[in-house]
Residue frames as qw, qx, qy, qz and C-alpha x, y, z in Angstrom:
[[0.399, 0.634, 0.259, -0.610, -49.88, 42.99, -19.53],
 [0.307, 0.567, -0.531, -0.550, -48.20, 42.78, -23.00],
 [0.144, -0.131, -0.968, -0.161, -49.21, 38.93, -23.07],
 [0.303, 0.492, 0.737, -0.350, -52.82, 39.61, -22.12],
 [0.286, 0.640, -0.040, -0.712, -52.82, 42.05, -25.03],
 [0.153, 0.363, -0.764, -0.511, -51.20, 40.10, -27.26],
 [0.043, 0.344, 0.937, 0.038, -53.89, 36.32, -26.44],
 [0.318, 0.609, 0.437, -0.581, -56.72, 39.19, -26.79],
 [0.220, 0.700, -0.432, -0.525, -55.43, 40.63, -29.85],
 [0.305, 0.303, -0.763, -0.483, -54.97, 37.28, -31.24],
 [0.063, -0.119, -0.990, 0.029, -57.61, 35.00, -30.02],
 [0.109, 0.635, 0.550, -0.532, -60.88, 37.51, -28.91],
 [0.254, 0.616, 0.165, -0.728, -60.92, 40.25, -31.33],
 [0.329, 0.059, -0.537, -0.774, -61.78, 38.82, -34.58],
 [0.203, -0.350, -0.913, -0.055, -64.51, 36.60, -32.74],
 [0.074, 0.568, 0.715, -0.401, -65.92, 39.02, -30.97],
 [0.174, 0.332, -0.339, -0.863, -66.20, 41.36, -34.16],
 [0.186, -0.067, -0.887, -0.418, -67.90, 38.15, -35.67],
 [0.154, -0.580, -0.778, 0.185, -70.50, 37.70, -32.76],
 [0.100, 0.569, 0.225, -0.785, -71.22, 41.46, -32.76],
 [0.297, 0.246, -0.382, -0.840, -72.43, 40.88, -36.31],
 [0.181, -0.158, -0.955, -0.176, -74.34, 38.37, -35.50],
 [0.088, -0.624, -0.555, 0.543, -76.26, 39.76, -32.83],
 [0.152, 0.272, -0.145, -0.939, -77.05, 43.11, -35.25],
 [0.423, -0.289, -0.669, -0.539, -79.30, 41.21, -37.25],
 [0.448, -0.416, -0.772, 0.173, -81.00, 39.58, -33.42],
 [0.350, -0.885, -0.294, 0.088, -80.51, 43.26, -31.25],
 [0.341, 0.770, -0.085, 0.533, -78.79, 46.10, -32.55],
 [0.397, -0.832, 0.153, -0.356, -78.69, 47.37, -29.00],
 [0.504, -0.746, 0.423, 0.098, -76.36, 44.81, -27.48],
 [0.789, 0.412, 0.097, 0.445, -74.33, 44.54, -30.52],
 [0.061, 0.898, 0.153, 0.408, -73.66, 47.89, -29.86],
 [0.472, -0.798, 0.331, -0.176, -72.41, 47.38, -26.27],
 [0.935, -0.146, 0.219, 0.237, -70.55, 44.43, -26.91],
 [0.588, 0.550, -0.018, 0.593, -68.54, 46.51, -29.56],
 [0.304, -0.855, 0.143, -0.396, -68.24, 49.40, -26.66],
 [0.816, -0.526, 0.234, -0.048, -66.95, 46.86, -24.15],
 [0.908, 0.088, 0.144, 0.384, -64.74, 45.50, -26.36],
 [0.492, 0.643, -0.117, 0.575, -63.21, 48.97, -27.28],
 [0.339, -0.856, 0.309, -0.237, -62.74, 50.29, -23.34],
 [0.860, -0.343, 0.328, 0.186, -60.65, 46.99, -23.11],
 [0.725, 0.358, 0.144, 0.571, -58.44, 47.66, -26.19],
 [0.191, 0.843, -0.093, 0.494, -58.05, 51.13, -25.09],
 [0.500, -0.759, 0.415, -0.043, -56.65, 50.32, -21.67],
 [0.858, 0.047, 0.223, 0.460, -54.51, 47.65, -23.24],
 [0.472, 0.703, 0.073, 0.527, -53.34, 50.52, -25.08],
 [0.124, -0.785, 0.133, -0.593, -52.92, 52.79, -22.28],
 [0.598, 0.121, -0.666, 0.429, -51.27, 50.06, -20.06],
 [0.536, -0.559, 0.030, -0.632, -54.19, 50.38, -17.46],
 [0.133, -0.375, 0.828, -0.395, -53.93, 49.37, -14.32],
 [0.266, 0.106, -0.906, -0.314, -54.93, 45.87, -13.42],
 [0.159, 0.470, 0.740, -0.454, -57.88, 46.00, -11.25],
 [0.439, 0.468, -0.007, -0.767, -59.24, 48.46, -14.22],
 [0.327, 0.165, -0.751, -0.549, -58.60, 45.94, -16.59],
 [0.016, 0.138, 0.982, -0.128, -59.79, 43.05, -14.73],
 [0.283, 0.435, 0.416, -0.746, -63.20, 45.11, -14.24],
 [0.576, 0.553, -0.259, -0.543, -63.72, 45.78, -18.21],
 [0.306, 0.178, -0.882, -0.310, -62.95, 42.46, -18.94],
 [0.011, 0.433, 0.859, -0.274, -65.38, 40.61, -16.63],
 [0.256, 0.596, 0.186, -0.738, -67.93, 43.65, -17.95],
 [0.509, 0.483, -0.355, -0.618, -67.14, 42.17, -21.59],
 [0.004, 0.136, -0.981, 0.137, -67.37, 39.03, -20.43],
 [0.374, 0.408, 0.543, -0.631, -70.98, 39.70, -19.19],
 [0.205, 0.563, -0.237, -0.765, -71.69, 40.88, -22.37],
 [0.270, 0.278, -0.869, -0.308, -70.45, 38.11, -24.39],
 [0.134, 0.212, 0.937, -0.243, -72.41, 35.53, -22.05],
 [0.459, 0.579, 0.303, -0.601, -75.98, 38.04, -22.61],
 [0.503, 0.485, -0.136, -0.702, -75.18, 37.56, -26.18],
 [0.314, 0.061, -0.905, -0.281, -74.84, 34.13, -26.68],
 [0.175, 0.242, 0.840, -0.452, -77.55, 33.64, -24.24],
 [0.182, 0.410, -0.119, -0.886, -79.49, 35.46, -27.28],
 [0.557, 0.343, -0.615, -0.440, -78.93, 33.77, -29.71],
 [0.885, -0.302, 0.062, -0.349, -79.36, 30.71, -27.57],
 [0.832, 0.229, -0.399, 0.309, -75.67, 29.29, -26.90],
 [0.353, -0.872, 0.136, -0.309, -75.70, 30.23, -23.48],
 [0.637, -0.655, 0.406, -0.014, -73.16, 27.47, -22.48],
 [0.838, 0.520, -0.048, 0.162, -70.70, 27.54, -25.00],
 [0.509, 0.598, -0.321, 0.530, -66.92, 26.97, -24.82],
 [0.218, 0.007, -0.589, 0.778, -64.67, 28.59, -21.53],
 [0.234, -0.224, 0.007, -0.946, -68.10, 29.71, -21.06],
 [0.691, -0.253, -0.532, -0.418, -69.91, 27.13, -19.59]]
């Protein structure tokens, strides 16, 4: 767990801060959840949730991520494709 925190912590959360300000300007509404999703996954990192909870909120901010590049119109971008 303390290496999935740590490649989140250093590889996901300043991008997906970045793409949740992008998307504010396109749809407040799933900026909004993307920043949500992203904080139930830093709080079970924190709280050394169990791993079928994590796995759940990550594939839930995963969704997310995919709805908002599909937004903006980079639906197949990166591990995402």
């Amino acid at each position: 767990m303390d290496e999935a925190r740590r490649v989140f912590q250093d590889q996901s959360h300043a991008y997906l801060h970045q793409l949740a300000a992008e998307l504010q300007e396109r749809d407040r509404s799933l900026a909004a959840e993307l920043l949500e999703a992203k904080q139930q996954v830093e709080r079970a990192f924190q709280a050394e949730g169990d791993p079928e909870l994590m796995t759940d909120l990550i594939t839930r901010l995963r969704q997310v991520v995919e709805a908002g590049l599909a937004s903006m119109g980079m639906a197949n971008v990166g591990c995402f494709k």
